[in-house]
Each structure stands twice: as structure tokens, then as C-alpha cells.
C-alpha atoms as a printed R data frame, in Angstrom:
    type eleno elety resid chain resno       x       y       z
1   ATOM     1    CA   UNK     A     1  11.257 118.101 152.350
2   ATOM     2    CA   UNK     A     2  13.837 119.794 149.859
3   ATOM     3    CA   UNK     A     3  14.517 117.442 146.278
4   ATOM     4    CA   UNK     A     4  17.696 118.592 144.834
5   ATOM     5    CA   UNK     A     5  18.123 118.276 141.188
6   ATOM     6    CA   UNK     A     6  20.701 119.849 138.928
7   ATOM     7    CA   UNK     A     7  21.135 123.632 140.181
8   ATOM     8    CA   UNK     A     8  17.285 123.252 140.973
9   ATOM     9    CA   UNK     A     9  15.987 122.596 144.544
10  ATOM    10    CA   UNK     A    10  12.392 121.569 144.822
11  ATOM    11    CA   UNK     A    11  11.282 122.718 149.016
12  ATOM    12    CA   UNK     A    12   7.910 120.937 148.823
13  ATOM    13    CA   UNK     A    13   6.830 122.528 152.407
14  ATOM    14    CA   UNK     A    14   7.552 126.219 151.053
15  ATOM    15    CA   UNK     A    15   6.130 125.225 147.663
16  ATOM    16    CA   UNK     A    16   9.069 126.744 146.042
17  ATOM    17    CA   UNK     A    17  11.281 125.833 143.309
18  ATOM    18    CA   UNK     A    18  14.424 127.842 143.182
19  ATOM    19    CA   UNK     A    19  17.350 127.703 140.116
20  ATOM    20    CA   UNK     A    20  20.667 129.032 142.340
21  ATOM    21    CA   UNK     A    21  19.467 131.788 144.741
22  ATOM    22    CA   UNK     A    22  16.980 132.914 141.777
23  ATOM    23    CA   UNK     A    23  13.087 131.526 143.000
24  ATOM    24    CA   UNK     A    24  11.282 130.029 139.828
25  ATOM    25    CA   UNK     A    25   7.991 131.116 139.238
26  ATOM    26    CA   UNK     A    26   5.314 128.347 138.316
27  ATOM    27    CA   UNK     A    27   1.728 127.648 138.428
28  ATOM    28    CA   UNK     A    28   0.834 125.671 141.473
29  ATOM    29    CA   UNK     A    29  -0.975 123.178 139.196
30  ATOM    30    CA   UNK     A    30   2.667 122.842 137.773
31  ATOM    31    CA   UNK     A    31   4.455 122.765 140.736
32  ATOM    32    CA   UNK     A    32   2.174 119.931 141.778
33  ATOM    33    CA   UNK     A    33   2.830 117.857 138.566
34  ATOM    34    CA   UNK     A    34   6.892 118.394 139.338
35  ATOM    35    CA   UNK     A    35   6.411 117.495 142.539
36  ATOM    36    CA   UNK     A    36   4.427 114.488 141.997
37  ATOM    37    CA   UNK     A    37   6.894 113.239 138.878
38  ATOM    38    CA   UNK     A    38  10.013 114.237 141.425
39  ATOM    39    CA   UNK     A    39   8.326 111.884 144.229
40  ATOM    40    CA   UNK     A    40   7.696 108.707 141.652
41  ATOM    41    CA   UNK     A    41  10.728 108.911 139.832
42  ATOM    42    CA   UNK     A    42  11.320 104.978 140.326
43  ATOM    43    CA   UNK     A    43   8.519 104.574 138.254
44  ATOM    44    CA   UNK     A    44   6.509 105.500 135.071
45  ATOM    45    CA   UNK     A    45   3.957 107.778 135.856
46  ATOM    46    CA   UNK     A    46   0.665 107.086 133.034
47  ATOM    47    CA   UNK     A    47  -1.678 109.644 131.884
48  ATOM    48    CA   UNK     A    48  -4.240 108.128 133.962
49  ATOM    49    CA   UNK     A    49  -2.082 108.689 137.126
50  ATOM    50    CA   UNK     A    50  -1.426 112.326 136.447
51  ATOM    51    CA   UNK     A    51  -4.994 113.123 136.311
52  ATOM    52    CA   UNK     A    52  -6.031 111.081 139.215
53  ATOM    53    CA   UNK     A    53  -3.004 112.823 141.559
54  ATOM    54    CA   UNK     A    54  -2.663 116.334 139.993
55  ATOM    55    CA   UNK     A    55  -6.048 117.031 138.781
56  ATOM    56    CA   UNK     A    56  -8.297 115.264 141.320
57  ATOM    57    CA   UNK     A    57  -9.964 112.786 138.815
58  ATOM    58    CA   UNK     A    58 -11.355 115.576 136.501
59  ATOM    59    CA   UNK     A    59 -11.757 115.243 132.951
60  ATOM    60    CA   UNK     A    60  -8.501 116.804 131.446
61  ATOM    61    CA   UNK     A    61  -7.861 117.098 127.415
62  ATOM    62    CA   UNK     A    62  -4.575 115.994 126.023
63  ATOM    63    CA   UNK     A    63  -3.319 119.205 125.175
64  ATOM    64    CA   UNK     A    64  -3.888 120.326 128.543
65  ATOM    65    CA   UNK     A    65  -1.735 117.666 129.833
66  ATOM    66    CA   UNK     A    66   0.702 118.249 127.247
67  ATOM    67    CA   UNK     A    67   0.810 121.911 127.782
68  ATOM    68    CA   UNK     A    68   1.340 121.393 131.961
69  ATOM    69    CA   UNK     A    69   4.275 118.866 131.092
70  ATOM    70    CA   UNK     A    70   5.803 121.423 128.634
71  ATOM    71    CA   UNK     A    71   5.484 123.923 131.562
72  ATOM    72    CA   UNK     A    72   7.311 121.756 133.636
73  ATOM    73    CA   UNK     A    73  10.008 120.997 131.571
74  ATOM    74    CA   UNK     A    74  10.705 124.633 130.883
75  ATOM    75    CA   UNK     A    75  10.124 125.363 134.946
76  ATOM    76    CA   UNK     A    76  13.585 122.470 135.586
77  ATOM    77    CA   UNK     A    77  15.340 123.981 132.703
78  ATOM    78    CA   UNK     A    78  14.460 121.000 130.361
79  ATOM    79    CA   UNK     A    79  12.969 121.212 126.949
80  ATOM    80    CA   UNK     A    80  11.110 118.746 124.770
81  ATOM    81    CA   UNK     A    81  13.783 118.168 122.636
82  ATOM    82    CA   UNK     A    82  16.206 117.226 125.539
83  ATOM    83    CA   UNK     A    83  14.493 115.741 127.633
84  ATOM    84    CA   UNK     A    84  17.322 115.532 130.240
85  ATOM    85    CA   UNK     A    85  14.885 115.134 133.694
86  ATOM    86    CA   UNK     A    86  11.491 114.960 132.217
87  ATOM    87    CA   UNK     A    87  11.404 111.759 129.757
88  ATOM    88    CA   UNK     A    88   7.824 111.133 127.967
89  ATOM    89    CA   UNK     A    89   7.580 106.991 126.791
90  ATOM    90    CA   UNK     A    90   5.683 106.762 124.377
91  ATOM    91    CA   UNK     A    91   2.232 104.970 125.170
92  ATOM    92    CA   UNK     A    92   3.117 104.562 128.823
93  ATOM    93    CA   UNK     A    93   3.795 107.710 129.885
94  ATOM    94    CA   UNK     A    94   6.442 110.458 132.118
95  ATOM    95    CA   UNK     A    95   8.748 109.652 134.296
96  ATOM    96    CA   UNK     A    96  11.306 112.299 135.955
97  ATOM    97    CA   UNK     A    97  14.826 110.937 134.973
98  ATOM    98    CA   UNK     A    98  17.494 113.597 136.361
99  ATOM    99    CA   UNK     A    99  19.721 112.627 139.758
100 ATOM   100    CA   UNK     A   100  17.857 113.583 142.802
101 ATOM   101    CA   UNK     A   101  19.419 113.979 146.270
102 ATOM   102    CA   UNK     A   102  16.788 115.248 149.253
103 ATOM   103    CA   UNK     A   103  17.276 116.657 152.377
104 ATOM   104    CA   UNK     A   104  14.695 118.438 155.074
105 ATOM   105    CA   UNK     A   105  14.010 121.967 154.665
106 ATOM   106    CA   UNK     A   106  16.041 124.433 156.546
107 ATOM   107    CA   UNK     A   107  13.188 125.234 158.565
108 ATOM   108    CA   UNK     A   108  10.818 122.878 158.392
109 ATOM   109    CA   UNK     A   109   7.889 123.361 157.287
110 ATOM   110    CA   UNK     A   110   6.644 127.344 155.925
111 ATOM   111    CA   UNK     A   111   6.339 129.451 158.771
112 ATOM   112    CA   UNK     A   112   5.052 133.014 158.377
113 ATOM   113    CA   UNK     A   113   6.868 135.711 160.429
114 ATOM   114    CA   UNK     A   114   4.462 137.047 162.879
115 ATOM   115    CA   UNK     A   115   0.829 136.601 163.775
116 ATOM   116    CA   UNK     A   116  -1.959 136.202 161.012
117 ATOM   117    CA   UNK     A   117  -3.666 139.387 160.357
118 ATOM   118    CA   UNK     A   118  -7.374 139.250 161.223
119 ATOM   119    CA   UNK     A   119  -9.975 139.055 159.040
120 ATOM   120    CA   UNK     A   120 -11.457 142.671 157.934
121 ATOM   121    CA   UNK     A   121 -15.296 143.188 158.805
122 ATOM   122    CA   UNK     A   122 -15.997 142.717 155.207
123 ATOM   123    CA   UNK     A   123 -15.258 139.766 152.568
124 ATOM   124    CA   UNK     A   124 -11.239 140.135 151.346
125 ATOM   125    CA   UNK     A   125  -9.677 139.628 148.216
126 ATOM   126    CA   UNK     A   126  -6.101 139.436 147.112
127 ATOM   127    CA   UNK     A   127  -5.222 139.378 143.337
128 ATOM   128    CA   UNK     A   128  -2.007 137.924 142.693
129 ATOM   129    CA   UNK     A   129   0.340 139.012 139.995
130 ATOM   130    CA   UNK     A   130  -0.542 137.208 136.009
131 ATOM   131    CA   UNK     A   131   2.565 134.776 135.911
132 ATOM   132    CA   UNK     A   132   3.623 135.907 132.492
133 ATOM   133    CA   UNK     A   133   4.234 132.381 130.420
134 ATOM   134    CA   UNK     A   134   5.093 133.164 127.273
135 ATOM   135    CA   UNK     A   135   8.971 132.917 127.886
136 ATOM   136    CA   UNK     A   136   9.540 136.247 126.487
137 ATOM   137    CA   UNK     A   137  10.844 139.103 129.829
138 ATOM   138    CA   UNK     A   138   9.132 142.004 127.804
139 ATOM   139    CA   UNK     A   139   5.715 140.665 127.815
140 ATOM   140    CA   UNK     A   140   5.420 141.020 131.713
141 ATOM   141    CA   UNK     A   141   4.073 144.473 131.286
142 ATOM   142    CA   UNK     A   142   0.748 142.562 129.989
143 ATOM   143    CA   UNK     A   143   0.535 140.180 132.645
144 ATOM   144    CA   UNK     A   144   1.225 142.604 135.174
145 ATOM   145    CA   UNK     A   145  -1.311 145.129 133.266
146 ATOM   146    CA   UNK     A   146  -4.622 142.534 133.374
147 ATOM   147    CA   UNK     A   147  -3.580 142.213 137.437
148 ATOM   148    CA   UNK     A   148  -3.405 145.861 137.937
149 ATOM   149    CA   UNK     A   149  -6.975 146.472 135.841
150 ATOM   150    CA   UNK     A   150  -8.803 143.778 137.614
151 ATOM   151    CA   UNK     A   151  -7.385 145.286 141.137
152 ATOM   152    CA   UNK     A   152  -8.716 148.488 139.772
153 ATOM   153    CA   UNK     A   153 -12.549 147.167 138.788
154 ATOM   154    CA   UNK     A   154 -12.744 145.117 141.975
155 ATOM   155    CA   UNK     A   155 -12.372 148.021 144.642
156 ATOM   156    CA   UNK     A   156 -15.224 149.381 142.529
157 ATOM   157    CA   UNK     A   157 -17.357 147.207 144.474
158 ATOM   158    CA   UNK     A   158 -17.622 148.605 147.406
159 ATOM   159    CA   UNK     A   159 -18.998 145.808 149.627
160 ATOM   160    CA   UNK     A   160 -16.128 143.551 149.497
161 ATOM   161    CA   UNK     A   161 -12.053 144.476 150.473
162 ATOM   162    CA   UNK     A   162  -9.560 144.160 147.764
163 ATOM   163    CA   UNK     A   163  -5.534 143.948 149.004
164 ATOM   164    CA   UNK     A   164  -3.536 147.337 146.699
165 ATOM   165    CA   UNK     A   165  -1.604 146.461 144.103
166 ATOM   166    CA   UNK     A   166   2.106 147.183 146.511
167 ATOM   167    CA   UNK     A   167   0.790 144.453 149.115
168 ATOM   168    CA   UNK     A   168   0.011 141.589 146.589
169 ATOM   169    CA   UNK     A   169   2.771 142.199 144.211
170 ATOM   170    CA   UNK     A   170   5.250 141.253 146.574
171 ATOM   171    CA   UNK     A   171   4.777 137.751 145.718
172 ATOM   172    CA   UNK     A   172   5.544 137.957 142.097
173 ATOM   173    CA   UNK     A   173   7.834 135.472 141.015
174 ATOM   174    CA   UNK     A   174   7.859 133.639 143.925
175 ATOM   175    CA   UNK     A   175   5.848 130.080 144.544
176 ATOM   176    CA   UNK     A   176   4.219 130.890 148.027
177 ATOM   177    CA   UNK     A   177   1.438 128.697 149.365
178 ATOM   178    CA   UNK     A   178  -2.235 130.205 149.075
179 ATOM   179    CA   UNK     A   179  -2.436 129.938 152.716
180 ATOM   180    CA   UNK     A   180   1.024 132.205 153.561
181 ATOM   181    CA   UNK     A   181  -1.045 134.401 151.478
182 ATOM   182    CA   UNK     A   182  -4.126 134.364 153.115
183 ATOM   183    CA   UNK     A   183  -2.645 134.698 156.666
184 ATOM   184    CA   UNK     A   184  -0.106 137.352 155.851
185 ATOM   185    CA   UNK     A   185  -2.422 139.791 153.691
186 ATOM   186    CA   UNK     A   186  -5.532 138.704 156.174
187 ATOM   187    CA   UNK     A   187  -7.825 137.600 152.877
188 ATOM   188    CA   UNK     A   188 -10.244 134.919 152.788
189 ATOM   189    CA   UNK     A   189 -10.100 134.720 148.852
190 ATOM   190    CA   UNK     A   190  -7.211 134.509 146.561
191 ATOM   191    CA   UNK     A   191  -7.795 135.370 142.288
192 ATOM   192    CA   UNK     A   192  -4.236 134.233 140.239
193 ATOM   193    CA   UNK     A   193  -4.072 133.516 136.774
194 ATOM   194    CA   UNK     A   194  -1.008 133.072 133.948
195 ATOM   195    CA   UNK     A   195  -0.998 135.263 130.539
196 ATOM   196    CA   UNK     A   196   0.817 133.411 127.181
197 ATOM   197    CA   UNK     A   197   1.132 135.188 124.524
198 ATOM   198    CA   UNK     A   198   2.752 133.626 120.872
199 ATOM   199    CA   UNK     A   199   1.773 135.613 117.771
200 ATOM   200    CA   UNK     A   200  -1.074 137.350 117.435
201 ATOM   201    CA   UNK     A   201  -3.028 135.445 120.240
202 ATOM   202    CA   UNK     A   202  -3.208 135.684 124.115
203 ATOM   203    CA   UNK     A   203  -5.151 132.553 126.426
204 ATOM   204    CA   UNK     A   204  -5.250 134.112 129.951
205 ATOM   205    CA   UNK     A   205  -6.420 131.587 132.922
206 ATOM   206    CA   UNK     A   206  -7.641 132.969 136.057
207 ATOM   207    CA   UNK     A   207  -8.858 130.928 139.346
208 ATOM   208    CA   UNK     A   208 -10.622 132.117 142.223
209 ATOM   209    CA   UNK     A   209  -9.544 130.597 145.400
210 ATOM   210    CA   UNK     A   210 -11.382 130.254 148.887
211 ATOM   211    CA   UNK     A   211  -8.352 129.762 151.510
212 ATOM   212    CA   UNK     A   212 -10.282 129.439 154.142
213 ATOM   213    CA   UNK     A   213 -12.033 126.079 152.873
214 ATOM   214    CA   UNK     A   214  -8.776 124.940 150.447
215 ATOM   215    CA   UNK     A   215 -11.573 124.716 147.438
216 ATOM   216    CA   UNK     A   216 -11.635 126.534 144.067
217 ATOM   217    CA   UNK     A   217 -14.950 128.951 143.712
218 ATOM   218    CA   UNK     A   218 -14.113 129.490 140.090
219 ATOM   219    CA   UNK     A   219 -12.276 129.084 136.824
220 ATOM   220    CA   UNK     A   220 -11.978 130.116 133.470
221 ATOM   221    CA   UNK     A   221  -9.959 130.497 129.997
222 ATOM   222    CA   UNK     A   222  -9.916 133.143 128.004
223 ATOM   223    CA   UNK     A   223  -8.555 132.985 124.461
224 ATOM   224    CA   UNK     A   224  -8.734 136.170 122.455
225 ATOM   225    CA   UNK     A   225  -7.320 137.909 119.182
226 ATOM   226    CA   UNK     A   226  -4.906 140.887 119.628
227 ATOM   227    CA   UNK     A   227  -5.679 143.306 117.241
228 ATOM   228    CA   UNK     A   228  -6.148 145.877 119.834
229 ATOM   229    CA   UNK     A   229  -4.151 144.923 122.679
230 ATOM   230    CA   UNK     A   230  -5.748 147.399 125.312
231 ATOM   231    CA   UNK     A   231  -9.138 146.542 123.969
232 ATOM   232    CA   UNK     A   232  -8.240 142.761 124.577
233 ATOM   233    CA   UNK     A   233  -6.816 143.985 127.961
234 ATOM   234    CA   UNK     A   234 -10.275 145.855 129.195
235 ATOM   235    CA   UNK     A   235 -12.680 142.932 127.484
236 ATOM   236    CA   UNK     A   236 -10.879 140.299 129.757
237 ATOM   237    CA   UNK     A   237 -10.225 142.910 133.204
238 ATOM   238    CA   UNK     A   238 -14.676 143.035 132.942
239 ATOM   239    CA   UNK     A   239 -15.330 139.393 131.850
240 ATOM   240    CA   UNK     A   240 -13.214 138.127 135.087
241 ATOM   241    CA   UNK     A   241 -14.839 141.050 137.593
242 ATOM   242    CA   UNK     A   242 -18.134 140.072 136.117
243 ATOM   243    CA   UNK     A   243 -17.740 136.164 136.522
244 ATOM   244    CA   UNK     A   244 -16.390 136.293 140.170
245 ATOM   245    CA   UNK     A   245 -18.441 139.119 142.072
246 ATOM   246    CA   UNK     A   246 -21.109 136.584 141.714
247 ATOM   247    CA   UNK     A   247 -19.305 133.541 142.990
248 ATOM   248    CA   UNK     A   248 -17.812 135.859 146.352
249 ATOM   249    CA   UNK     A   249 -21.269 136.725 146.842
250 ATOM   250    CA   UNK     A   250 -22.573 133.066 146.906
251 ATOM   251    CA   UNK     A   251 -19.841 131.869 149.178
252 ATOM   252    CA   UNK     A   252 -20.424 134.731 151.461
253 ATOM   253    CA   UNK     A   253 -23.858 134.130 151.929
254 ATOM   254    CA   UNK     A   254 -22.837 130.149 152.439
255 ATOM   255    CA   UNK     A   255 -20.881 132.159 155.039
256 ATOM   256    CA   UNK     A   256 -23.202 134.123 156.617
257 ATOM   257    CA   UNK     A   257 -25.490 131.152 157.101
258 ATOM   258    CA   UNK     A   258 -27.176 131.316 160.558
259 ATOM   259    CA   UNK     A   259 -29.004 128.515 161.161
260 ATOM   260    CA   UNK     A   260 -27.994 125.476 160.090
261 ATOM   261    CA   UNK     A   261 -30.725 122.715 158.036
262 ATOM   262    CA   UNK     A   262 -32.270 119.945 159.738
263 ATOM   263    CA   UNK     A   263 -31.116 117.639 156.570
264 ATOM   264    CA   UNK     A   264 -27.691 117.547 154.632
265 ATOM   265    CA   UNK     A   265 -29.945 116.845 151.620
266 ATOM   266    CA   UNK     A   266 -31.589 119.720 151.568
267 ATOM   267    CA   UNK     A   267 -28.353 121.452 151.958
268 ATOM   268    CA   UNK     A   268 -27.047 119.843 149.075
269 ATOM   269    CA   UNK     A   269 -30.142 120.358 146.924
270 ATOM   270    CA   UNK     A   270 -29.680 124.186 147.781
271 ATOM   271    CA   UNK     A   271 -26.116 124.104 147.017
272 ATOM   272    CA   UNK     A   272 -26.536 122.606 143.722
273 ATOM   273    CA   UNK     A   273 -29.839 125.322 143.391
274 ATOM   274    CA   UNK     A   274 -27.365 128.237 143.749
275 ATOM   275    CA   UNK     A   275 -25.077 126.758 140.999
276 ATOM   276    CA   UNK     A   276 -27.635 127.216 138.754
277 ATOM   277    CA   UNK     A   277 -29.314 130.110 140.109
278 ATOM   278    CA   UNK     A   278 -26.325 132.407 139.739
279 ATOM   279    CA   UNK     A   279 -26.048 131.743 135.533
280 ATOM   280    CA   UNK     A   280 -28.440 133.896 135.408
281 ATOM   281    CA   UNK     A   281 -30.456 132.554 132.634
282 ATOM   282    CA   UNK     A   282 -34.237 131.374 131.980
283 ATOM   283    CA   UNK     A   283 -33.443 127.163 132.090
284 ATOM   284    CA   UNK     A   284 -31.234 127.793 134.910
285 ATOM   285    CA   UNK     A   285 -33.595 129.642 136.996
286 ATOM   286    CA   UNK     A   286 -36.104 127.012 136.902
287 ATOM   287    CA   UNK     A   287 -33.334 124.072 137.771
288 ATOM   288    CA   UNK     A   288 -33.242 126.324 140.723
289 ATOM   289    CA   UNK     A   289 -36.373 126.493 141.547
290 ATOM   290    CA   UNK     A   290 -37.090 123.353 141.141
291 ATOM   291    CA   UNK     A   291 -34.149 121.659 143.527
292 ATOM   292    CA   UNK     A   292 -35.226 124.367 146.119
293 ATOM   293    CA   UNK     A   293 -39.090 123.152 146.135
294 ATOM   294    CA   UNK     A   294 -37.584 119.566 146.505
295 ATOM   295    CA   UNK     A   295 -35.388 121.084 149.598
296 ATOM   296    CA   UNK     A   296 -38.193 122.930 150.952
297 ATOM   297    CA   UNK     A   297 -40.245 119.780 151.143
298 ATOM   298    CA   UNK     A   298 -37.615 118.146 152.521
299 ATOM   299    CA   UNK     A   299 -36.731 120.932 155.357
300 ATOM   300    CA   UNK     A   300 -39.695 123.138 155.536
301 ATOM   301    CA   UNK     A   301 -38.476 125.410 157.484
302 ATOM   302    CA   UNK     A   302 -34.812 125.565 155.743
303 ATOM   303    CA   UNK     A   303 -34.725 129.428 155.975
304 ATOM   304    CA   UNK     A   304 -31.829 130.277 153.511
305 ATOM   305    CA   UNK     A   305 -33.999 127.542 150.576
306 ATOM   306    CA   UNK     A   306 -36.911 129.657 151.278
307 ATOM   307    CA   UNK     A   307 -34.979 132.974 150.606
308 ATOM   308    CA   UNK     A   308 -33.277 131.780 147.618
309 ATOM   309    CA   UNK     A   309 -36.564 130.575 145.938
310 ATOM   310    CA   UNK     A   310 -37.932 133.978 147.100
311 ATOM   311    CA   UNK     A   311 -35.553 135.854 145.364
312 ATOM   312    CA   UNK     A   312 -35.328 133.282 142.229
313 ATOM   313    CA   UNK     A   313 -39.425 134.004 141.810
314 ATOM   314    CA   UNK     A   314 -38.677 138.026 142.073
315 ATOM   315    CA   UNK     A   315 -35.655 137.544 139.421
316 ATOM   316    CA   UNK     A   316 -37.604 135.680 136.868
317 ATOM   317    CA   UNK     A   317 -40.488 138.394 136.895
318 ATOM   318    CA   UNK     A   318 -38.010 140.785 136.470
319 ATOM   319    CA   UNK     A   319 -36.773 139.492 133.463
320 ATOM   320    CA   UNK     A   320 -40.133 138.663 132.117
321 ATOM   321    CA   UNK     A   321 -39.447 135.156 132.258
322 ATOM   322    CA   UNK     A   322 -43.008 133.980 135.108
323 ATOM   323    CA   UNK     A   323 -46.356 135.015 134.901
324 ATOM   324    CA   UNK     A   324 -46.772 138.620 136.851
325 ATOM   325    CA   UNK     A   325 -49.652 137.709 138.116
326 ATOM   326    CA   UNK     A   326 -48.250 134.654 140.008
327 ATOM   327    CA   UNK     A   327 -44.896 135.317 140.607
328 ATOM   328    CA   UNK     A   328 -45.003 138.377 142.959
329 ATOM   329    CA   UNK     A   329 -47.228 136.709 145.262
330 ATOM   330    CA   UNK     A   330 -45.066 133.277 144.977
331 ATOM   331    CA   UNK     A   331 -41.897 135.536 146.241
332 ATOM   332    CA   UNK     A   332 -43.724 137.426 148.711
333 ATOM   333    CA   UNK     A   333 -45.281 133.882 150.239
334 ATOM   334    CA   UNK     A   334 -41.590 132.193 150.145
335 ATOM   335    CA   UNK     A   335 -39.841 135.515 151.785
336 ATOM   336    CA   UNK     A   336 -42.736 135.601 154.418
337 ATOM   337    CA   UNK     A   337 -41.665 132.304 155.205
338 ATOM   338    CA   UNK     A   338 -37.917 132.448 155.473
339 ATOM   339    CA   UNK     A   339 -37.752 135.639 157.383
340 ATOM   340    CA   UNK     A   340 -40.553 133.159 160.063
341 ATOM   341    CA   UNK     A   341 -37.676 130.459 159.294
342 ATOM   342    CA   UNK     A   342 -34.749 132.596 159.946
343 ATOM   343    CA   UNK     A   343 -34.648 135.808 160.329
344 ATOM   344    CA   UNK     A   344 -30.692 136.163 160.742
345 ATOM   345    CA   UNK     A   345 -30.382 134.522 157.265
346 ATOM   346    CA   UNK     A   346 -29.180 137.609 154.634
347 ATOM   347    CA   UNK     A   347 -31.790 135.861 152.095
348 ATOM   348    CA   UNK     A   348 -34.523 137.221 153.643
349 ATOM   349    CA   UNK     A   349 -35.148 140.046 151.864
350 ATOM   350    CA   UNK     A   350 -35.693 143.863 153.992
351 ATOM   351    CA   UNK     A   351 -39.495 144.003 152.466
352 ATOM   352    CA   UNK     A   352 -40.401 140.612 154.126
353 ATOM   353    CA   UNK     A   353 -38.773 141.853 157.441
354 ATOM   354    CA   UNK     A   354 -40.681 144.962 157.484
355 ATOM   355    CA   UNK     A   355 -44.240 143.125 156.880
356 ATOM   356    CA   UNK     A   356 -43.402 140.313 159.054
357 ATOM   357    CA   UNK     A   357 -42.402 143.372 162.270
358 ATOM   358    CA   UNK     A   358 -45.798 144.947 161.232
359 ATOM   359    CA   UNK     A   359 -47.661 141.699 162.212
360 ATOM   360    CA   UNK     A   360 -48.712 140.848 158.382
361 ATOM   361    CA   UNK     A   361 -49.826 137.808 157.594
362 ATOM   362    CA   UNK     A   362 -48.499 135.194 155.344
């Protein structure tokens, strides 16, 4: 379905909004919130709908809203001051005004030309290029800069794939679904993210995506000073590597998963276990610990909520954090056990394996 507006046309199947032949670029929690304004034009659209629609039911501030409308606005060529499409009523809400005509897409829905490339033999990532959103052309070199750096630190890490810079920036400025993405670049995971910069300040978003499963692994704001611009640059490139290694990890070993729990509760328990477990801090580690002893006596033999609690027990005497007396032995009795559980399950850790083939007891 096409919406035609203006010298705008809105093709919600391509998730594209184009201004003449030129393709717009916006955030696809934007192009969402146009798309959902363009579709209930008859009506007034309230805060509370926007949030319910657009954001899922999650708790969103008012400047957040504000800022996404503003976003809007400037994506259809409308301001605040004008307010020629987008018309905010005071305490009721938004409601798109402009004349809209529709049509059906020239081709239907997106197609992607050719087969899907396969799936490499290890995790893949694509980075999509920072949409630059501070209105100003000669700021893209610092959108397009934080992209470049965190495609840079990523292939660092050797044990995932990470799509080079020529094949992913082929999408900037263009409003492609995740999935045309994911099938053309053969990735599992998607990172994109928006730079604004006004004064002496930059706020830089970034959102990991898992295709594959349509969910969001991860996502943060960063809002920093810029009294050293490449220093601002190289603080944010590490922050994001750091914060998202640990989440592909996670939802590769969710992955990797062999054998499946006898209960969805203790599934969920070790979900919500992993959560915490990856913050990597004292509290946190013994949430985890704690919601994998409740899914261990609900599953016993729940080989991945044995590993995890292995490894949890091993982390906190690492850091100092358990008694070393107790501890070891804890780890060594839970890794026993999930490698008896499971062996196929990448929690159980290589030392475990190795006692268990020598015929040592638990």
C-alpha cells in the first residue's frame, strides 16, 4: 500500500518514504509513527494511542514523544510552526491533516532480487549507517565516522562475522526493512542507530536487532559533551562494542540450545537468570543464581540452567565476590551435572567434559 501526500509517497510494504525520486531517510520507529498517523487520519490520535501502537505499551517520556513527532514532521516536510500535515490539539492529541490519495505498490509487496544468502557458519552482524539527524549535510561525516569505528572494533572479535563497511553502506539513506537486510547481506543481527548533534552536545541511539526472531536484543542512549570530538567518537565506538558482544553471545547460546526443558517455567526462570547474569555485577549475580536454583528444582536435569549456574559460581569467585572454599566445588558439582544433562549444550564447560570422559565422579 502506497499513501500519497504532497510530493511525498509513503510505500508501507517497502517501508519507504520518498520526496520526488529522492528516498527520505527516517528511523523506523518514525516511519512507524507516520505510518500509523497517515492510516488514522479520520481521527485524533491521543498520547495514549501512540504508545500503545508505536511503542508496544512501554513506558515512553514526553520528550521522547515530542522529539519522534518533531522527527516526523521534519521527515513530510512539515515543521512545528506550520503544521500543514501533522496538527498537535492541544490536550487530545495528533492527527495527520494533509490530503492523502493511496494506491497499491508497484510491486506489491518488497521483494528482494535473488535468493537469500545463507547463513555463514558463525553468528553475523551488519552495522547500518548512523542516520545523521541533526538537519545539518556536513555533520554526516560523524554519523558515518561512529558506523565505520564500531565496524572496525567488532571484526576484532573474531568469533562472530561482521558485514564491511561497502556492503552495509549501501543502504544509507534509504528506509529498507530489517528483514531485506538480513536476507540480502545473509546476517542474523542488525546494529542501527541516529547521531544529533546541536551545539556543543551529541545524543547517539543505537539498537541491536535479532532478524531472525523480529525482537530487539538491545538499546541504549548516549549523551555526551564535545570538547574533544574524536575522544567523544572512540568513548561511544567501545561503550556500544562493549554493551552488545555480550547480548550476541547470550542469544547465540539461546541459539545453540540442544535440548530443549521439560518446563517453559524453568525456561523462563533461566531467561530472566541470564538478564541478570550478563550485568556483570555482585547483586546481579546472585538474582541469577537464585532464579537458576528455582529452575533447577523445577527441571533437574535442565542442562543449559545447570551450566549457567556453573559458570555464575566460577564468575563470582573470580571476582572475589563467594567464599573460595565453597564456590569451586559448587561450580564443579553444577558443571558435572549439566555436561550428565546435556552434553551438546555450549554451557558445559571443556573441564567438566574432560572429567566426566575420564569416568570422574560427581
Amino acid at each position: 500500500m502506497q499513501f500519497l501526500f504532497g510530493d511525498h509517497v509513503l510505500d508501507v510494504d517497502r517501508r519507504e518514504l520518498r520526496r520526488g525520486a529522492a528516498s527520505v531517510a527516517v528511523e523506523p520507529q518514525v516511519f512507524d509513527l507516520i505510518v500509523y498517523l497517515v492510516e488514522n487520519r479520520a481521527r485524533v490520535v491521543s498520547k495514549n494511542d501512540l504508545i500503545a501502537s508505536v511503542w508496544g505499551g512501554r513506558i515512553v517520556s514526553e520528550s521522547t514523544l515530542t522529539s519522534r513527532i518533531n522527527a516526523a514532521r521534519k521527515a513530510v516536510g512539515d515543521s512545528g510552526d506550520e503544521q500543514r500535515l501533522i496538527r498537535t490539539l492541544a490536550r487530545k492529541g495528533v492527527r495527520f491533516v494533509g490530503d492523502v490519495r493511496t494506491t497499491e505498490s508497484a510491486a506489491g509487496p518488497a521483494t528482494i532480487a535473488g535468493a537469500a544468502l545463507p547463513l555463514p557458519d558463525r553468528p553475523a552482524i551488519a552495522v547500518l549507517p548512523f542516520i545523521n539527524m541533526s538537519g545539518d549535510p556536513e555533520q554526516e561525516y560523524f554519523s558515518d565516522g561512529i558506523s565505520e569505528d564500531i565496524i572496525t572494533a567488532l571484526s576484532k572479535l573474531r568469533w562472530f562475522f561482521v558485514i564491511a563497511r561497502n556492503s552495509s553502506f549501501v543502504y544509507k539513506g534509504k528506509a529498507v526493512h530489517m528483514r531485506q537486510v538480513a536476507d540480502e547481506l545473509g546476517v542474523r543481527y542488525v546494529l542501527e542507530g541516529s547521531v544529533r548533534k546541536g551545539g556543543d552536545r551529541v545524543r547517539i541511539t543505537a539498537q541491536l536487532n535479532d532478524v531472525a526472531t523480529g525482537s530487539h536484543l538491545w538499546a541504549e542512549r548516549y549523551d555526551r559533551g564535545l570538547a574533544d570530538v574524536f575522544a567523544v567518537q572512540d568513548e561511544i565506538t567501545e561503550a556500544i562494542v562493549a554493551a552488545i558482544e555480550p547480548q550476541l553471545y547470550a542469544a547465540e547460546n539461546f541459539r545453540a540450545q540442544r535440548k530443549a526443558p521439560d518446563s517453559m517455567d524453568a525456561w523462563d526462570l533461566v531467561m530472566r537468570a541470564l538478564s541478570y547474569y550478563w550485568r556483570v555485577t555482585r547483586q546481579d549475580n546472585v538474582v541469577a543464581q537464585a532464579l537458576l536454583e528455582k529452575a533447577i528444582a523445577i527441571d533437574p536435569n535442565y542442562g543449559q540452567a545447570l551450566g549457567v549456574l556453573a559458570s555464575s559460581y566460577m564468575f563470582s569467585a573470580h571476582m572475589g565476590w563467594a567464599d573460595m572454599t565453597t564456590a569451586p566445588q559448587a561450580a564443579e558439582r553444577a558443571a558435572l551435572a549439566a555436561i550428565r544433562a546435556d552434553s551438546e549444550d555450549p554451557w558445559g564447560p571443556p573441564r567438566a567434559r574432560q572429567r566426566l570422559s575420564a569416568g570422574a565422579p560427581i
